[in-house]
Phi, psi and omega in degrees: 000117140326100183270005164294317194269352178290306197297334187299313177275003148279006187245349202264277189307348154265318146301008178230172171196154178247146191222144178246104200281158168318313192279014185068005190291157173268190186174134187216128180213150186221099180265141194191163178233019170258115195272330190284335166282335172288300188282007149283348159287305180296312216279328163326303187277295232087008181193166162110137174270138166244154172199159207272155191257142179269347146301120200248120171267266197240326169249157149308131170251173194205144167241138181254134223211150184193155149244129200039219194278025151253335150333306171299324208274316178313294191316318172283328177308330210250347177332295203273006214238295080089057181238329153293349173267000000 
């Protein structure tokens, strides 16, 4: 067991989402307004852009973000890990 990617996935289920596009293409995205936990995410998966998000609530916010097939390949990493998604 991984304990980066365990954590990556309890922080994916509460705070993340998969999407599925019309063209059917994926997406794995995580919005937070801890920048320092984002990049504890990537660096977990092995992918993925983080940027500040331009909706400003109350903090800065920040997203993390992968596509197609590394979107898959995350989704299978964080998979067995996983109780909300």
């Amino acid at each position: 067991m991984s304990v980066e990617l365990a954590w990556t996935a309890g922080f994916m289920d509460g705070e993340g989402c998969i999407v599925v596009g019309a063209n059917g293409s994926l997406q794995v995205r995580i919005i937070n307004t801890s920048l320092r936990s984002l990049e504890r995410v990537k660096a977990a998966v092995g992918c993925g852009v983080i940027k500040p998000r331009k909706q400003i609530v109350n903090k800065p916010q920040y997203y993390w973000s992968c596509y197609g097939e590394h979107a898959q390949r995350v989704s299978g990493q964080l998979a067995p890990y996983l109780t909300a998604k």
